[in-house]
N, C-alpha and C positions, 0 to 999 in steps of 0.2 A: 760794348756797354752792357752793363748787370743792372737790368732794369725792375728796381722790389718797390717800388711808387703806386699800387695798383689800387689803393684807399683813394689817392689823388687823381690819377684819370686812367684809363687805358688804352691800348693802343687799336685803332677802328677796325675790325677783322676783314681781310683784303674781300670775304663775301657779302659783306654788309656795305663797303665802299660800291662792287659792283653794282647791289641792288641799288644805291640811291641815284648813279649816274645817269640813266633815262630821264629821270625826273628836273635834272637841271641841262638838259638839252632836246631833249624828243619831245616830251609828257611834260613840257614847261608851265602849260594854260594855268591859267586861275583854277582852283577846283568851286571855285564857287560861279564860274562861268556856266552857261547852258548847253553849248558849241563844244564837239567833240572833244577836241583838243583840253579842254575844261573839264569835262566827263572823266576822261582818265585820270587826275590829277585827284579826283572827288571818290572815284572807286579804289585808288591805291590806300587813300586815307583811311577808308570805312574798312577794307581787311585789313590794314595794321592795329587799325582798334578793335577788330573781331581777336586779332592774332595778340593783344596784348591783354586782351579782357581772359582770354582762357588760361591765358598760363596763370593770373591771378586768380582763377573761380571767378570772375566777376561776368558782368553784360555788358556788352559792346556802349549801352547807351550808358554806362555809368565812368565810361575814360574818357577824360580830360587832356586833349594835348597844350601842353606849356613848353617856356623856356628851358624850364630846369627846375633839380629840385629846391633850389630857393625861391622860387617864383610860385613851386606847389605849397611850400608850406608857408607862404606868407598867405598863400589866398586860402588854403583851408583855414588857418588862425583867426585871421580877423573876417572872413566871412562867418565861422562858425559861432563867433562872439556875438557879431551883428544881427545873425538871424533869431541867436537865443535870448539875448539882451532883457525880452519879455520876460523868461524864467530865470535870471540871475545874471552875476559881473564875475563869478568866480571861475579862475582856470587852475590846472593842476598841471606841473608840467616837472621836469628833472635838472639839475645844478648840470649834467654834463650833457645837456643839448647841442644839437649844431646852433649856432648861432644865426642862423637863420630864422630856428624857433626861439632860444634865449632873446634876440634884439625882437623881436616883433612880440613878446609877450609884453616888452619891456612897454613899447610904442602902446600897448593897449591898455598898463596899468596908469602911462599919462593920461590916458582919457578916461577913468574910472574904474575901471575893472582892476579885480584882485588875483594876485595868481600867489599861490603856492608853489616854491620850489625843492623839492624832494632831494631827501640826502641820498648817497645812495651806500652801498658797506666798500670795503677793503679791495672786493673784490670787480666795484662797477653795477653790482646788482640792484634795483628797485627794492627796495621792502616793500612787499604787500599789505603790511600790518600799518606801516605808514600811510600806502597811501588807502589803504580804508579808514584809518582815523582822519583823516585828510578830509575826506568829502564832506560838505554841506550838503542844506537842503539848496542853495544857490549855486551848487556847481551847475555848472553847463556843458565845460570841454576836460578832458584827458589826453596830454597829447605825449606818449614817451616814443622814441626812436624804436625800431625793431633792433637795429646794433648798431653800435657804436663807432663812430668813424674812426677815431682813434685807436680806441684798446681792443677793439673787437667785439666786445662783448654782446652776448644775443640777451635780450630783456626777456621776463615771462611776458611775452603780446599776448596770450591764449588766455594766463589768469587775468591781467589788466581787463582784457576784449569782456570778457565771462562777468566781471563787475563792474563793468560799466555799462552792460546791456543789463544785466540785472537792476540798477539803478536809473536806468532810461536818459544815462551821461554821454554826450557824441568821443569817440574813443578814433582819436585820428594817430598814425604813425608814422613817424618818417624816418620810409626803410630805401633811402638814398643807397645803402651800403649793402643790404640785405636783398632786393629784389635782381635775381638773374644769379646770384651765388647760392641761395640756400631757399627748398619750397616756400611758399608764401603762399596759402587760402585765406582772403578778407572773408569767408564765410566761416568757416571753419575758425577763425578768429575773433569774428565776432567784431571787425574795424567797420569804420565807418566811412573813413577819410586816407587814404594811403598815400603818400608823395614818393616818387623814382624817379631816376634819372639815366639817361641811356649814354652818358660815356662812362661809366663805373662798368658795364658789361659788354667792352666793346662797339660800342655804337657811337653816333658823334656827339660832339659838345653841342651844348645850343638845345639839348632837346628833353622835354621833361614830361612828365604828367601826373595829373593827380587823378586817384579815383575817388566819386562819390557814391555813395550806396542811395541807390535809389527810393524816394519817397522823401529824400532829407532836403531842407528849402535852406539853400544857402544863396547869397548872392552874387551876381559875376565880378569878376577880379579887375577885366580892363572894358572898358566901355565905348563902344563906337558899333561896329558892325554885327551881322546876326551869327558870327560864324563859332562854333564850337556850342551849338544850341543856344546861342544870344549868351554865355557864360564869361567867352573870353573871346574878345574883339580881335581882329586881326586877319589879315590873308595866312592860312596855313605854309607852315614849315613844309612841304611836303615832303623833299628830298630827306631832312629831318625825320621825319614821320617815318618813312618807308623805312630809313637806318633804323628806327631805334626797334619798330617790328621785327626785321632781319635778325639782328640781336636778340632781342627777346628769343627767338625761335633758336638760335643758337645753343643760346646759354641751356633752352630745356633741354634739348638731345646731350648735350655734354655735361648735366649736371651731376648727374649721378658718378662719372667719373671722375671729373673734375673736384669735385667735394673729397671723394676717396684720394685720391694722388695730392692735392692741394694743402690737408690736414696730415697725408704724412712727411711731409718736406716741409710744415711748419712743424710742426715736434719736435723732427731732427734738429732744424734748426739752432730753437730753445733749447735743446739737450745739447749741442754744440758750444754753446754761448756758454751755458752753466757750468759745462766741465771746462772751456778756455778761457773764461775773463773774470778776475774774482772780483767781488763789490758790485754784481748788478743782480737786480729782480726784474721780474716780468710785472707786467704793468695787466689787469686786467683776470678776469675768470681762468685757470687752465684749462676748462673741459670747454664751456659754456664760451665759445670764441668763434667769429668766422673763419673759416678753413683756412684762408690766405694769412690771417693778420698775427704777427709780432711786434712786440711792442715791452722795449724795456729801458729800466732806468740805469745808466752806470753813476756811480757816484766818484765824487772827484773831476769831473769831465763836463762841458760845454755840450748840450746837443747839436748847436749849430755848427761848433767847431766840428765836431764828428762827422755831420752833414758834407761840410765843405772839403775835410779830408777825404770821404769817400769818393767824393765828385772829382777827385784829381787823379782816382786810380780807375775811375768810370762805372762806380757805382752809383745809383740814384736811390735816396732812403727818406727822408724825411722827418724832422724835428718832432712832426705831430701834425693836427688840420694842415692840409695844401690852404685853406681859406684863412688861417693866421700865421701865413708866412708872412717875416718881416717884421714880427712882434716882436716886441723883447719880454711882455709877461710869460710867465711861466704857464703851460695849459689849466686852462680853468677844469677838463677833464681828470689831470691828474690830480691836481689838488681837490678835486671834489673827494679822491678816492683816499685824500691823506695823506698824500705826502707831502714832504717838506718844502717849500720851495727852490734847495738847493738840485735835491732830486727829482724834480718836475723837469728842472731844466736840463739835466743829463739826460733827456730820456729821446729816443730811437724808435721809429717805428719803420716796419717792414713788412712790405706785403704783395704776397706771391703773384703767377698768376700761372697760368698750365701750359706755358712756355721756359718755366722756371728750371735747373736739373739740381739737382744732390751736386754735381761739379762747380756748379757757380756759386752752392750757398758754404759747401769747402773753403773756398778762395775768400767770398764775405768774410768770415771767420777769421780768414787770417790776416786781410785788411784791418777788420775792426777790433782784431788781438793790439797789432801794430799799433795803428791810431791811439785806440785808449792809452794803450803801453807810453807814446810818446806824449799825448797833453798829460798824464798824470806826474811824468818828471818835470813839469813846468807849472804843477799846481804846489803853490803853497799850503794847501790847505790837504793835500794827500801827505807833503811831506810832514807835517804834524802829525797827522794821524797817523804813521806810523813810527813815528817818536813815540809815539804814546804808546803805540803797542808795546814799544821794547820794554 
């Protein structure tokens, strides 16, 4: 198997497996217990959140352990709305969200609140010029992705962060895709609110967190016990927790390599593609992209058919979002960025991981030469088009 899914999950790193395994046999106790057995379960927790707060810049007391990052960014959203409520109903947010943040804006304009949704250009980018003319005296939140689950693309966070503390507007991001692949300082950024999730960088499903910047009075998300500073109710994930630390701790020692080796074997790639399959573009920024991620449109051609052809030669790729598999609309991502919806739907995404070689993205190339090669003799709509050429 040629495994290029790595937007959708990754695979748990056999040292991050080890670390969580004490945790669901030895160090099983409550961590909210008093009695040994409880104690260790309670000190595993508080260094995975020492060890997740540093590689952000942040404080240990300002990470939140969740589900995941849809469970971070529903609670910074409608907590961030509820707490502002006093100073305004307006949100600002972008057309190519995860829908995580798309549907939960959506849930809060039924109850009053107005939100702004931002176009973005050709290439996935935010205008800055927009969203300054964007803000009211009633804004309250700014919530854009740090990159883009789909096309890759890395947003300006650093200008957004810079005007929205300037304007005293809570500035949350969700960088599901971006935290453990490329630096991220919430200080240095000027964020408020940051939602990740620990199987994007090797670590297991199940486990998320959000950070808040301390002094900001948001509400808790699930209610019942006092655990996660009374914020978010529940016995801790610990085995969770401890993976998604391990992880984090990974991904920093290997980042620097990993970014260099990752963005040259996506290049290749692209430059592969462009000089072997004619009628497709890249979907997304060329410079301004996560290391890993490819993402293009072929035209003439089914994305899901391509999908499923791969998957017969034991490649794994994917259409677009893993979270709108089984849809038949076209990505609301790619149409944000303009294209048609014939080429929405042709579109391929691919994305590395540092197990990836130059050998296997060869081979891609000439699956996906093949593939296209054959659905395009079976499109009527290729074969016109090159009627028309002649």
């Amino acid at each position: 198997m040629i495994y290029l899914d790595n937007a959708a999950t990754t695979k748990t790193a056999p040292e991050v497996v080890e670390a969580m395994l004490p945790y669901f046999t030895e160090c099983f106790g409550n961590p909210g217990a008093i009695y040994s057995a409880g104690f260790a379960g309670r000190k595993a927790v508080n260094e995975a959140r020492r060890i997740i707060a540093e590689a952000l810049g942040a404080k240990p007391e300002e990470i939140y352990f969740t589900a995941g990052g849809t469970e971070s960014d529903n609670w910074a959203i409608k907590a961030a709305a509820e707490s502002c409520r006093h100073k305004g109903r307006h949100i600002i947010t972008t057309k190519i969200e995860h829908h995580a943040v798309l549907h939960t804006c959506t849930y809060l304009e039924k109850r009053g609140y107005e939100v702004t949704y931002l176009e973005v250009d050709r290439e996935g980018l935010v205008d800055l010029k927009a969203l300054r003319a964007a803000l009211r005296p009633d804004t309250i939140l700014i919530s854009v992705m740090f990159a883009n689950n789909e096309i890759g693309v890395i947003e300006p966070v650093k200008e957004i962060g810079d005007l929205a503390r300037e304007r005293g507007i809570l500035f949350h991001t969700d960088a599901v895709q971006a935290f453990g692949q490329i630096p991220v300082d919430v200080n240095l950024l000027h964020i408020d609110m940051l939602s990740a999730s620990a199987h994007k960088l090797n670590g297991p499903k199940g486990m998320g967190m959000l950070y808040i910047r301390s002094g900001l009075k948001v509400g808790s998300f699930l209610h019942g016990g006092g655990q996660e500073k009374g914020m978010r109710a529940g016995t801790e994930n610990v085995p969770g927790i401890v993976g998604f630390a391990a992880a984090v701790s990974r991904a920093g020692r290997m980042m620097e390599d990993k970014i260099r080796r990752e963005s040259a074997l996506r290049d290749y790639l692209i430059a592969r593609i462009e000089e072997q399959i004619p009628y497709c573009s890249l979907n997304g920024h060329r410079e301004r992209r996560l290391p890993g991620n490819v993402n293009f449109s072929f035209r003439f051609v089914q994305g899901e058919a391509l999908v499923l052809m791969l998957d017969m030669k034991g490649v794994c790729v994917s259409g677009g979002s893993a979270c709108t598999s089984g849809s038949t609309d076209p990505s609301h991502v790619l149409l944000a960025l303009g294209l048609n919806p014939e080429d929405a739907e042709g579109a391929l995404r691919m994305t590395l991981s540092e197990e990836n070689t130059k050998e296997e993205l060869d081979t891609v190339v000439e699956y996906l030469k093949d593939s296209v090669r054959k659905l395009r003799e079976m499109s009527p709509l290729y074969e016109a088009f090159l009627k028309k050429r002649k």
